[in-house]
mmCIF file of the N, C-alpha and C atoms, coordinates in Angstrom:
data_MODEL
# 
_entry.id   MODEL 
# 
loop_
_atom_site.group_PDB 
_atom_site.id 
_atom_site.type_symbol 
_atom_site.label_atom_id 
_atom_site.label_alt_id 
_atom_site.label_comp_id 
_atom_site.label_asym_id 
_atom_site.label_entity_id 
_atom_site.label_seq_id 
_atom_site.pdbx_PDB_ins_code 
_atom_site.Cartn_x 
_atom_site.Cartn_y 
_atom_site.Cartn_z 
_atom_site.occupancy 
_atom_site.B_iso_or_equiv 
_atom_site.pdbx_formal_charge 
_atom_site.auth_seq_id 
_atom_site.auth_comp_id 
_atom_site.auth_asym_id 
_atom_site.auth_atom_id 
_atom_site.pdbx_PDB_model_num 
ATOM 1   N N  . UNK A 1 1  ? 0.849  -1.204 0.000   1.00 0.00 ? 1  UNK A N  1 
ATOM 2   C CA . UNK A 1 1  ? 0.000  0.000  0.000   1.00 0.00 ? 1  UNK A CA 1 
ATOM 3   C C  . UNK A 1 1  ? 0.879  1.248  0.000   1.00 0.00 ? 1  UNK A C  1 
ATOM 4   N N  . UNK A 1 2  ? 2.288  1.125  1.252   1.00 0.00 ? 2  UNK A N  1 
ATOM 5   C CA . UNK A 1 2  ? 3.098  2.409  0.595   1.00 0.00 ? 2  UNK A CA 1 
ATOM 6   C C  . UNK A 1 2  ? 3.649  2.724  -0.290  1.00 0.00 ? 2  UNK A C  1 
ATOM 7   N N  . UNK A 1 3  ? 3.961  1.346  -1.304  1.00 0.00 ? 3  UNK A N  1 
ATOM 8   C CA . UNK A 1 3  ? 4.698  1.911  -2.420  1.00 0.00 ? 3  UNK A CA 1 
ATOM 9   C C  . UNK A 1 3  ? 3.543  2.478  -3.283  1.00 0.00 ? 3  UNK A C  1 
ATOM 10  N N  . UNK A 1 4  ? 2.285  2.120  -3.187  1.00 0.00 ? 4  UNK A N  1 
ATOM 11  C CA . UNK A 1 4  ? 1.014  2.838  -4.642  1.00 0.00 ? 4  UNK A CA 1 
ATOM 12  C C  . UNK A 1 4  ? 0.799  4.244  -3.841  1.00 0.00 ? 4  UNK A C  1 
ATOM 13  N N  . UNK A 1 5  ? 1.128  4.289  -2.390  1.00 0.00 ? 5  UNK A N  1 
ATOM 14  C CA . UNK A 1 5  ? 0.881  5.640  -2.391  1.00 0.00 ? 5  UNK A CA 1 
ATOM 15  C C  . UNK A 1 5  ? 2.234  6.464  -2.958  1.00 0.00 ? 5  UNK A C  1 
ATOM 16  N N  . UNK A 1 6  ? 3.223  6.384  -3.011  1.00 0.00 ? 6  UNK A N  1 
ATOM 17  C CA . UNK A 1 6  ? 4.123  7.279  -3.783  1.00 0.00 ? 6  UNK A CA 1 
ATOM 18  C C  . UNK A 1 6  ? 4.087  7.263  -5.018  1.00 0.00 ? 6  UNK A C  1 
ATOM 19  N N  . UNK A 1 7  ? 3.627  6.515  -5.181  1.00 0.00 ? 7  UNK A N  1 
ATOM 20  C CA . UNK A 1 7  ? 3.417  6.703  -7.129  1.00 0.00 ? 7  UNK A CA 1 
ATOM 21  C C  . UNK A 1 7  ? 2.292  7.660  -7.584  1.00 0.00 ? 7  UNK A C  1 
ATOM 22  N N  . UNK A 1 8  ? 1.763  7.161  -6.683  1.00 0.00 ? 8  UNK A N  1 
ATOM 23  C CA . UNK A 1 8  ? 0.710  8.828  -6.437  1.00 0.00 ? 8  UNK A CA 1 
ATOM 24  C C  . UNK A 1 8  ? 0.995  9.745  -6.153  1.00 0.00 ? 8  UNK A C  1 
ATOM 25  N N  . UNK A 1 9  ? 1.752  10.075 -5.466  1.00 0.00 ? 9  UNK A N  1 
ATOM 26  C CA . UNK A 1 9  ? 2.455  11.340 -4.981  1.00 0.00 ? 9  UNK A CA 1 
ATOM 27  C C  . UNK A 1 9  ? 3.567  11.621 -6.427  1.00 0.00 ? 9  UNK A C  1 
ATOM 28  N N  . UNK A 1 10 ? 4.043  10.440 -6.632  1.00 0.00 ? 10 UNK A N  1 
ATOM 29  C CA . UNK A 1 10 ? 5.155  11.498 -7.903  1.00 0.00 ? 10 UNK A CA 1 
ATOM 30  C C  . UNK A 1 10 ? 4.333  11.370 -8.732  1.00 0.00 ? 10 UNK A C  1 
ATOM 31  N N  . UNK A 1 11 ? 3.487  10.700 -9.267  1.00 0.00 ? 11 UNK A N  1 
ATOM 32  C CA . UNK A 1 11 ? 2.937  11.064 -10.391 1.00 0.00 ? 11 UNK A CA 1 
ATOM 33  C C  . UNK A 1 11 ? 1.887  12.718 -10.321 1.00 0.00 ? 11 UNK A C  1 
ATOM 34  N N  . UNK A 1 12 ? 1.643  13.029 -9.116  1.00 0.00 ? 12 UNK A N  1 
ATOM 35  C CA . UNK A 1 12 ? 1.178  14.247 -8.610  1.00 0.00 ? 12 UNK A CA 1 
ATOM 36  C C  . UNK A 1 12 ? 2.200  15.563 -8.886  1.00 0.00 ? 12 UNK A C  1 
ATOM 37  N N  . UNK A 1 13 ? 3.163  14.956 -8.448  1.00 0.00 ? 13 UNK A N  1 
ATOM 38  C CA . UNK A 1 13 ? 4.777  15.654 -8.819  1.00 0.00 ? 13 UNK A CA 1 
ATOM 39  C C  . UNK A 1 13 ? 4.476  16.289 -10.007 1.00 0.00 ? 13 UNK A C  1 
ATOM 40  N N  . UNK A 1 14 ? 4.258  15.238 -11.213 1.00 0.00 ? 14 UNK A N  1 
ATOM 41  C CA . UNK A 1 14 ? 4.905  15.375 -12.448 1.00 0.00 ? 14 UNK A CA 1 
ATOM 42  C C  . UNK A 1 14 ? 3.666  15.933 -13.527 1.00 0.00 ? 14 UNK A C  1 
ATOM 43  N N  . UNK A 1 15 ? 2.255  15.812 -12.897 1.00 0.00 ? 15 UNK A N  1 
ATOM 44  C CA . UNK A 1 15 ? 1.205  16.739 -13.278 1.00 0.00 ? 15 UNK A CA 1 
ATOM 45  C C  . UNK A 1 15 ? 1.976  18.622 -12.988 1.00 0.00 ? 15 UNK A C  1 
ATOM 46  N N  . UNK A 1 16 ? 2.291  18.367 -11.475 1.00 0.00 ? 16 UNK A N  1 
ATOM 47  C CA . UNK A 1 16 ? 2.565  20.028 -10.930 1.00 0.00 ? 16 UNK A CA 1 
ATOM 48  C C  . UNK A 1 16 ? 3.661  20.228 -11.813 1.00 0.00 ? 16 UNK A C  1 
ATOM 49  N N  . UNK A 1 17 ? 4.780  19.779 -12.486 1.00 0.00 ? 17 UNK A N  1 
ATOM 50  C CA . UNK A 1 17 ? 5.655  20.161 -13.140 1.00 0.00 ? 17 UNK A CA 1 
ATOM 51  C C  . UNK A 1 17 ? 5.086  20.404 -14.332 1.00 0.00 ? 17 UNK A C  1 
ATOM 52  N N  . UNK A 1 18 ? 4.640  19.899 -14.962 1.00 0.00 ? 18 UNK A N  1 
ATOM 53  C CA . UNK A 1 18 ? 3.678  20.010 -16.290 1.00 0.00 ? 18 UNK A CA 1 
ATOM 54  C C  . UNK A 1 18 ? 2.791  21.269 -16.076 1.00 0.00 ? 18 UNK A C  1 
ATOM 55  N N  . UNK A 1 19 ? 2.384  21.830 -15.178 1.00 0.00 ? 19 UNK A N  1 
ATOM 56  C CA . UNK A 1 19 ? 1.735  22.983 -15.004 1.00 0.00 ? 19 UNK A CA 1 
ATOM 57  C C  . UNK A 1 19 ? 2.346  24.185 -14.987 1.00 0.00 ? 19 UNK A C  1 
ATOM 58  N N  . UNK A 1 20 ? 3.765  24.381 -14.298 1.00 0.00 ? 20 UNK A N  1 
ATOM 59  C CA . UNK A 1 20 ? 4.475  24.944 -14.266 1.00 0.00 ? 20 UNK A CA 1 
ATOM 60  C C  . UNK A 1 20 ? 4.675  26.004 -15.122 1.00 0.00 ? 20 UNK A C  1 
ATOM 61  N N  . UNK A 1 21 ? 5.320  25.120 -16.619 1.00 0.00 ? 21 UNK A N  1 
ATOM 62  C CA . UNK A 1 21 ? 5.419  26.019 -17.476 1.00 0.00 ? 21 UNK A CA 1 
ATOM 63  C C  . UNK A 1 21 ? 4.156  26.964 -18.287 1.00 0.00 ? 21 UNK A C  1 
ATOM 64  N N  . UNK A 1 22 ? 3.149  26.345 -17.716 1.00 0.00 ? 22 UNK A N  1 
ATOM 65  C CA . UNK A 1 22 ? 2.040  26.896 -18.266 1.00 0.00 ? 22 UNK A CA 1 
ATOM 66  C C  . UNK A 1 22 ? 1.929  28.548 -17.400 1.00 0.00 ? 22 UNK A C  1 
ATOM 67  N N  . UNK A 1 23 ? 2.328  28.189 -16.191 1.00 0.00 ? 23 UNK A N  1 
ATOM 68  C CA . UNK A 1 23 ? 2.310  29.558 -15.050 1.00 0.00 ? 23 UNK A CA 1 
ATOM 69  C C  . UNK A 1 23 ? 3.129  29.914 -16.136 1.00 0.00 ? 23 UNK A C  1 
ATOM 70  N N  . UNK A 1 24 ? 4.282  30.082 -16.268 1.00 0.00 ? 24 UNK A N  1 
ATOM 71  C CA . UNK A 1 24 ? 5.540  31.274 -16.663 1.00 0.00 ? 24 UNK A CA 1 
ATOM 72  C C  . UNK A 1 24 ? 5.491  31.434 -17.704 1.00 0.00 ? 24 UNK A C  1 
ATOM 73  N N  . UNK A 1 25 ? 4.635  30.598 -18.940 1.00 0.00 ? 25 UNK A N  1 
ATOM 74  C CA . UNK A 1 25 ? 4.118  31.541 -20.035 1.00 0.00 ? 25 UNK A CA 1 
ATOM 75  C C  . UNK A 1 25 ? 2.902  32.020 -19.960 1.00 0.00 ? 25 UNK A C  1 
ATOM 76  N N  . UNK A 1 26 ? 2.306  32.008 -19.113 1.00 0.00 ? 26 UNK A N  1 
ATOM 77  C CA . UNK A 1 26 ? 1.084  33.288 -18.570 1.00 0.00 ? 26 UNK A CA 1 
ATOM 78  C C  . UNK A 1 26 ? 1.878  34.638 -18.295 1.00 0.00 ? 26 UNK A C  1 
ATOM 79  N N  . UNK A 1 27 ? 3.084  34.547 -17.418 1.00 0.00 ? 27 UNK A N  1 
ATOM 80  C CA . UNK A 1 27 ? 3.707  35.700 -16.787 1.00 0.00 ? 27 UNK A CA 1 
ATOM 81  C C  . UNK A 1 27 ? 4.263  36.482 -18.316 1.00 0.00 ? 27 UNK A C  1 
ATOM 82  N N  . UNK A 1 28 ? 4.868  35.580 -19.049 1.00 0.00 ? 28 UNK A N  1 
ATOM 83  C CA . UNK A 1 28 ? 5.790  36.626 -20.030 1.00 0.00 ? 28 UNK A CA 1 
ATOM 84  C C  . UNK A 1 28 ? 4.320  37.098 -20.842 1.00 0.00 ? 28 UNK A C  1 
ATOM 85  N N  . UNK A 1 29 ? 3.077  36.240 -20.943 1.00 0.00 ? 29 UNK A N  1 
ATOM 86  C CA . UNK A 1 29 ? 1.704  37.098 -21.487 1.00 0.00 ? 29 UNK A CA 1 
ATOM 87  C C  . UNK A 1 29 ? 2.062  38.688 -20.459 1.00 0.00 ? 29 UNK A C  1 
ATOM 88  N N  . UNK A 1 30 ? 1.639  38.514 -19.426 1.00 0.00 ? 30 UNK A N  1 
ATOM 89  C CA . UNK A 1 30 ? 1.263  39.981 -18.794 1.00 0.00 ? 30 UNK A CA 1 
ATOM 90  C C  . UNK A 1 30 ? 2.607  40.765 -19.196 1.00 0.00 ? 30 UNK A C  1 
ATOM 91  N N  . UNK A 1 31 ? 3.764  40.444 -19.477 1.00 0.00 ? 31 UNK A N  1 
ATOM 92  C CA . UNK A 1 31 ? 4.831  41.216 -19.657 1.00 0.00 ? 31 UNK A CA 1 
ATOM 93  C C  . UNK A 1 31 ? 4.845  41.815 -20.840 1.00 0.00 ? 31 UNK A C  1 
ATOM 94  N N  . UNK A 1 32 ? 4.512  40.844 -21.894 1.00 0.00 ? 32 UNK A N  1 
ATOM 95  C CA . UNK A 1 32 ? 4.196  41.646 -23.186 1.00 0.00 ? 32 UNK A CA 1 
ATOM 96  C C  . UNK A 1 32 ? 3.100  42.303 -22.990 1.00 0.00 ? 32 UNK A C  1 
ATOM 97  N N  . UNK A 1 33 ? 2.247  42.452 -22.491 1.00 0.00 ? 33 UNK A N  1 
ATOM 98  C CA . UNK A 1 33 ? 0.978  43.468 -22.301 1.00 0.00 ? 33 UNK A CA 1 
ATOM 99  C C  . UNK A 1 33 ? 1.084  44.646 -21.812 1.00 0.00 ? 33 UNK A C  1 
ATOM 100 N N  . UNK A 1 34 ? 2.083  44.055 -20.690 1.00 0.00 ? 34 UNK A N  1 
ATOM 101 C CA . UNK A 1 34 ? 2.427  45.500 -19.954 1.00 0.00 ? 34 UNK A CA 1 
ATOM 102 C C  . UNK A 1 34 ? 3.523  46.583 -20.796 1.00 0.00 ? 34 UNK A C  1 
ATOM 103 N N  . UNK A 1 35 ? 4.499  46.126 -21.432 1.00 0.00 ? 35 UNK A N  1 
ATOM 104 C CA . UNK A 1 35 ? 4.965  46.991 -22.457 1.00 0.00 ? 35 UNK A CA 1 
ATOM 105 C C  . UNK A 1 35 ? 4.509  47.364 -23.503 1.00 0.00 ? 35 UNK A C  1 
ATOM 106 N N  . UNK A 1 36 ? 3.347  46.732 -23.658 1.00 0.00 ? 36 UNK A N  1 
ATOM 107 C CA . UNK A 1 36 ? 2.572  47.329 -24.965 1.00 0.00 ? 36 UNK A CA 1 
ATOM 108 C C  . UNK A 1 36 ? 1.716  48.386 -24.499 1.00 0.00 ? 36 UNK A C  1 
ATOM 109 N N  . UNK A 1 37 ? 1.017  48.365 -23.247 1.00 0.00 ? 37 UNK A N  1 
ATOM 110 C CA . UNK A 1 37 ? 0.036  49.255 -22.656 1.00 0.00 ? 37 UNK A CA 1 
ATOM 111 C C  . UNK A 1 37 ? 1.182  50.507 -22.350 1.00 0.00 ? 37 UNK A C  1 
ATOM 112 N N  . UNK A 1 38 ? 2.654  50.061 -21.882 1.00 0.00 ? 38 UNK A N  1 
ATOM 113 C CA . UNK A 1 38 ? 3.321  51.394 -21.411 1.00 0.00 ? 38 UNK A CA 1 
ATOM 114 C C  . UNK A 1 38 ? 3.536  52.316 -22.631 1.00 0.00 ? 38 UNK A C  1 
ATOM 115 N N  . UNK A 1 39 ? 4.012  51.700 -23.287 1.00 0.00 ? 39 UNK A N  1 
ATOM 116 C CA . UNK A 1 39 ? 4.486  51.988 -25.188 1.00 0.00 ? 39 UNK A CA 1 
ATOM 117 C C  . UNK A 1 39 ? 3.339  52.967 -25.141 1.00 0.00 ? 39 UNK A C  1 
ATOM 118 N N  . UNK A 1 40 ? 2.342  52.209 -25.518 1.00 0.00 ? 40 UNK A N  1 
ATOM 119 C CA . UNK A 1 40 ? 1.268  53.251 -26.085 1.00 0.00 ? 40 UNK A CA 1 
ATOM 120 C C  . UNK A 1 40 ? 0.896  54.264 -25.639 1.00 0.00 ? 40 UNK A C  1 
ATOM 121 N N  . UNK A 1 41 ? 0.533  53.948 -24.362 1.00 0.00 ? 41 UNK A N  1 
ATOM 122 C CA . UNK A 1 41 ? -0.103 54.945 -23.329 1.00 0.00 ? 41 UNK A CA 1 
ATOM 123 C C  . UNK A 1 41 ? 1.445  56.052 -23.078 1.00 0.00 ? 41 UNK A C  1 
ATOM 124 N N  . UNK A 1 42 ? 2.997  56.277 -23.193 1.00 0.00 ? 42 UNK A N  1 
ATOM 125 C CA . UNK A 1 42 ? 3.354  56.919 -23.120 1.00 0.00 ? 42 UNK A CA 1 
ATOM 126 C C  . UNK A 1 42 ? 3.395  57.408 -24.809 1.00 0.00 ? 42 UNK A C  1 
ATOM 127 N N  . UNK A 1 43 ? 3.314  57.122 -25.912 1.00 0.00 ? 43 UNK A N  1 
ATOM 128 C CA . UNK A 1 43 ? 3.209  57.411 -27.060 1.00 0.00 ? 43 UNK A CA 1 
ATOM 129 C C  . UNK A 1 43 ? 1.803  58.655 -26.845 1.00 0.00 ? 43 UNK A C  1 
ATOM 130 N N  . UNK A 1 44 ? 0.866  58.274 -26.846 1.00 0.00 ? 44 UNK A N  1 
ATOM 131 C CA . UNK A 1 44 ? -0.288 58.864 -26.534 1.00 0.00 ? 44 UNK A CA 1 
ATOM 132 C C  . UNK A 1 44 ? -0.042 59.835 -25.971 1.00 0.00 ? 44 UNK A C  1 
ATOM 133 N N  . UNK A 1 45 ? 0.527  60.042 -24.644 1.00 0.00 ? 45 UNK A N  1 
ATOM 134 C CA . UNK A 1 45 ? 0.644  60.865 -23.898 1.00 0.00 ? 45 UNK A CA 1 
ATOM 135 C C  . UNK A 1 45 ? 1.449  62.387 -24.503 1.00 0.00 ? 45 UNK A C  1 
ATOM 136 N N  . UNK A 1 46 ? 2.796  61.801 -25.551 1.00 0.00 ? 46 UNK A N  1 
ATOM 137 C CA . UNK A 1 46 ? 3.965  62.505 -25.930 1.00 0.00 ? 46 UNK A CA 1 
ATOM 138 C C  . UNK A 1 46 ? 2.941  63.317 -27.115 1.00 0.00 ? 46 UNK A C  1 
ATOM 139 N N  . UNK A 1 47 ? 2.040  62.747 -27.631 1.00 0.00 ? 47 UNK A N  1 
ATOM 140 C CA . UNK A 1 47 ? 1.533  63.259 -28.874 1.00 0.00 ? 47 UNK A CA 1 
ATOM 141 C C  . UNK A 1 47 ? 0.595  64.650 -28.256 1.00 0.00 ? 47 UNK A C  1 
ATOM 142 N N  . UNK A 1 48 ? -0.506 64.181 -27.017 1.00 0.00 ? 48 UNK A N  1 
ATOM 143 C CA . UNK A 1 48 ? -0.623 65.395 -26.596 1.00 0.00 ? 48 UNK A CA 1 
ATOM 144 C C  . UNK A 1 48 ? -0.230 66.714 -26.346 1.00 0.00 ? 48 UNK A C  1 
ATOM 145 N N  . UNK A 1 49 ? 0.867  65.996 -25.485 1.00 0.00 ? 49 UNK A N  1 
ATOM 146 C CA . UNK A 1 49 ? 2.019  67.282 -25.180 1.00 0.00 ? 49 UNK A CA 1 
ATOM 147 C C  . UNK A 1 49 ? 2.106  67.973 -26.004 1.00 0.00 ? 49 UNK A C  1 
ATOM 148 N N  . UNK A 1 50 ? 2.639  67.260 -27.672 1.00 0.00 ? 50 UNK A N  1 
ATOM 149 C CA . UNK A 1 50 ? 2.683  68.467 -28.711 1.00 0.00 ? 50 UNK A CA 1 
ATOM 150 C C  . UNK A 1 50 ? 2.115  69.213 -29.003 1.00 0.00 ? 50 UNK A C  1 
ATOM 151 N N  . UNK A 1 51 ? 0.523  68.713 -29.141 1.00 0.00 ? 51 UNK A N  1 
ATOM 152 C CA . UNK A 1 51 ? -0.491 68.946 -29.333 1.00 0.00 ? 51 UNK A CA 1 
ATOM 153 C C  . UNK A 1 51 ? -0.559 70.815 -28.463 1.00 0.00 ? 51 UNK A C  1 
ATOM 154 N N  . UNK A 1 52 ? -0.465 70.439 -27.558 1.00 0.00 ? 52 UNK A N  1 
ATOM 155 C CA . UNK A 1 52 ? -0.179 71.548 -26.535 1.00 0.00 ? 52 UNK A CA 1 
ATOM 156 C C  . UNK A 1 52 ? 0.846  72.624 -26.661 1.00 0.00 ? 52 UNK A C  1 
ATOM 157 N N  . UNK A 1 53 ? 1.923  71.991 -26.893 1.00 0.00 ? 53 UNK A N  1 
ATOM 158 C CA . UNK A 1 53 ? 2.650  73.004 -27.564 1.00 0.00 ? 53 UNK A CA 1 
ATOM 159 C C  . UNK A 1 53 ? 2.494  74.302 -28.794 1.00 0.00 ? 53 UNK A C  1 
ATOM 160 N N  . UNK A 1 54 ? 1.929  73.459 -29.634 1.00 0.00 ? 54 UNK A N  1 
ATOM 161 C CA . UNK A 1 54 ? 1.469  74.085 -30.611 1.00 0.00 ? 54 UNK A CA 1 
ATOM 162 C C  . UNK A 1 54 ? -0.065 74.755 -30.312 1.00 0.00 ? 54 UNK A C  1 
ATOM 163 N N  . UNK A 1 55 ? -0.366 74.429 -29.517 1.00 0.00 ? 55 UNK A N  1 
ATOM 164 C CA . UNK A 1 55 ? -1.603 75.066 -29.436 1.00 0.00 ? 55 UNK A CA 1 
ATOM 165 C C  . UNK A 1 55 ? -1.138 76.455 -28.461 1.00 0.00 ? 55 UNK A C  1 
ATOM 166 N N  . UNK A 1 56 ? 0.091  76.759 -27.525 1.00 0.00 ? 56 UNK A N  1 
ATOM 167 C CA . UNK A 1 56 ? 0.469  77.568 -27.185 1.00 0.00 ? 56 UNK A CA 1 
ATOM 168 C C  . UNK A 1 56 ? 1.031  78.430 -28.134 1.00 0.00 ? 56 UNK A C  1 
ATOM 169 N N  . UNK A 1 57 ? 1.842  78.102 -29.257 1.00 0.00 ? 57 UNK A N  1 
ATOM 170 C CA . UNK A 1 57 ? 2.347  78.848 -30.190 1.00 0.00 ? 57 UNK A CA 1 
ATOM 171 C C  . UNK A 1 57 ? 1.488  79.489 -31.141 1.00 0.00 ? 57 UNK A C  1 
ATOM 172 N N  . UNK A 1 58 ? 0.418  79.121 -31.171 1.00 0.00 ? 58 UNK A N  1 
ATOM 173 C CA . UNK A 1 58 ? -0.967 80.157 -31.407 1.00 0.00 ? 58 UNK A CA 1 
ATOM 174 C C  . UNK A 1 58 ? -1.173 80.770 -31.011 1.00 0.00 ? 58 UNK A C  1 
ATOM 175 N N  . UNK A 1 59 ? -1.472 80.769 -29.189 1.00 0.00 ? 59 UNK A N  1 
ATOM 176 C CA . UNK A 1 59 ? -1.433 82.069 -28.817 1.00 0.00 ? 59 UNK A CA 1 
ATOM 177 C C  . UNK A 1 59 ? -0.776 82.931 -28.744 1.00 0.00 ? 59 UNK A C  1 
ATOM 178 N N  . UNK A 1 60 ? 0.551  82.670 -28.590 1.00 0.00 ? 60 UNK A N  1 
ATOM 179 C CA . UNK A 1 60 ? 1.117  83.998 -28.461 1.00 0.00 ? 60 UNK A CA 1 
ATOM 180 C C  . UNK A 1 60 ? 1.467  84.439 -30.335 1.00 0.00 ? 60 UNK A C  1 
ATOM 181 N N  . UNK A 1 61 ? 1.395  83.814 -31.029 1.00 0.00 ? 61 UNK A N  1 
ATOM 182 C CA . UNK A 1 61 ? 1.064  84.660 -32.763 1.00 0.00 ? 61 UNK A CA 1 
ATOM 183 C C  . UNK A 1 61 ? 0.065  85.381 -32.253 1.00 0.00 ? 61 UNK A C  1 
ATOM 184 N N  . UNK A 1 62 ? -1.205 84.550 -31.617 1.00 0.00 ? 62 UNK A N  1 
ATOM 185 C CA . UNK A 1 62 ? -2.229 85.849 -31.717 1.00 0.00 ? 62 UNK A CA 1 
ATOM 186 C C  . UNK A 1 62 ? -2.193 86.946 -30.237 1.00 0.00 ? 62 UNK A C  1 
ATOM 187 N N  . UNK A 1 63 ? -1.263 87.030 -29.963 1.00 0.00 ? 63 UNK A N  1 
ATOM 188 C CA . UNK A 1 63 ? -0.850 88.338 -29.030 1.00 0.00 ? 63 UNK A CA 1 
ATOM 189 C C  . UNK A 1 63 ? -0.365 89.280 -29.483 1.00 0.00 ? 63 UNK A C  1 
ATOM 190 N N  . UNK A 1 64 ? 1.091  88.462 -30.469 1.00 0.00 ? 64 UNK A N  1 
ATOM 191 C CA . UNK A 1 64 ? 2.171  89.690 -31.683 1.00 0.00 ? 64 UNK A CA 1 
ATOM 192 C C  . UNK A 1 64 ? 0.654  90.246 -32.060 1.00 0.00 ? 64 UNK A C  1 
ATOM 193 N N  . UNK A 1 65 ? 0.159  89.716 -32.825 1.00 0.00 ? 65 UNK A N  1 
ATOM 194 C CA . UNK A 1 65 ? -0.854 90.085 -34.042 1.00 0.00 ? 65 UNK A CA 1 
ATOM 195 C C  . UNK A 1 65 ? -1.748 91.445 -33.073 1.00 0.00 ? 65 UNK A C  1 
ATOM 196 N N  . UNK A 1 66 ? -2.174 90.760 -31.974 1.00 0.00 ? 66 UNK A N  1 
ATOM 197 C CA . UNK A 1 66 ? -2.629 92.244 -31.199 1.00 0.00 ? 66 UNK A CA 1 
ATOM 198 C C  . UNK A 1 66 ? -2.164 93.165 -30.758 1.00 0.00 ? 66 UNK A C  1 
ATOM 199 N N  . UNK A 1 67 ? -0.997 92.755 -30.797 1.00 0.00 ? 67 UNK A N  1 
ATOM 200 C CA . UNK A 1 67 ? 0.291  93.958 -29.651 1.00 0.00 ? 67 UNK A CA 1 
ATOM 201 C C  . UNK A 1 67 ? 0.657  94.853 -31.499 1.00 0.00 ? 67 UNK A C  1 
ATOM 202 N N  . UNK A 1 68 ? 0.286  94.288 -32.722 1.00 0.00 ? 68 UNK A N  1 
ATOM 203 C CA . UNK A 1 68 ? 0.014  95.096 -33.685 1.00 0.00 ? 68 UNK A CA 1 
ATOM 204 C C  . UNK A 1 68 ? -0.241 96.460 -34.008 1.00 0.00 ? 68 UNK A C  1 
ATOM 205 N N  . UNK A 1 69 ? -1.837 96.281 -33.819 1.00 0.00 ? 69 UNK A N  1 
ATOM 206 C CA . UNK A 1 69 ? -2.918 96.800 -33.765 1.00 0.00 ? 69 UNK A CA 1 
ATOM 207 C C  . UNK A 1 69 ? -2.782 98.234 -33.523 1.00 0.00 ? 69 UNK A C  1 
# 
């Protein structure tokens, strides 16, 4: 009876090892996700900024243009 219980136990072993790698290519999933979400979301972010920039460099053209007048 003790030796069928260890065969149960390693064969339990060797399911959990078989699972294993399934965990740590889940992890490199969230890793590529997470550099794709940073990528973008700081891409996104940089494009605003410009956005902003240039939308400041309007105003002050339209200040010269009044300080014109």
């Amino acid at each position: 009876v003790i030796q069928e219980e260890k065969s149960e136990v390693s064969s339990h072993e060797k399911v959990l090892q078989e699972q294993e790698p399934v965990l740590f290519s889940r992890e490199d999933m969230f890793q590529e996700q997470d550099t794709e979400l940073s990528s973008s979301h700081e891409e996104v972010e940089q494009k605003q900024d410009t956005e902003l920039s240039s939308y400041e460099e309007v105003e002050q053209e339209h200040e010269l243009s009044f300080h014109e007048e």
